[in-house]
C-alpha positions, 0 to 999 in steps of 0.5 A, a space after each residue: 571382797 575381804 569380808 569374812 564369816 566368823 563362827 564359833 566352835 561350840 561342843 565340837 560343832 560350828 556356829 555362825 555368829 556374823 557375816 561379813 565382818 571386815 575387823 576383828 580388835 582384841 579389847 580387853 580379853 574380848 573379841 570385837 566384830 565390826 561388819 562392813 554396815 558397821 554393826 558390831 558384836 563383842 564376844 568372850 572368844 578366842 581365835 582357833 582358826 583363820 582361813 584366809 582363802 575361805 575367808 573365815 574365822 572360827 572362834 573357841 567359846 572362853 
């Protein structure tokens, strides 16, 4: 499968904010996450990493 787990890096330590995203869009100085039921989230974020291997994505808190 091509989901990911996205974390966000908050005071030096990860946290999970959502599993099994399948798109990540930039809107608007904005990250939208969609998961693979469709459910979304749209953080004040910015990409630090994306570990395709691992499938994860850590996010910076902005």
């Amino acid at each position: 499968m091509c989901e990911a787990m996205v974390y966000v890096e908050r005071d030096g330590e990860l946290e999970e904010l959502m599993e099994d995203v399948v798109d990540l869009r930039l809107e608007e100085g904005k990250i939208l996450l969609t998961g693979v039921f469709g459910d979304q989230k749209l953080v004040s974020a910015r990409i630090k990493e994306v570990k395709l291997l691992d499938h994860k994505i850590i996010l910076r808190e902005t």
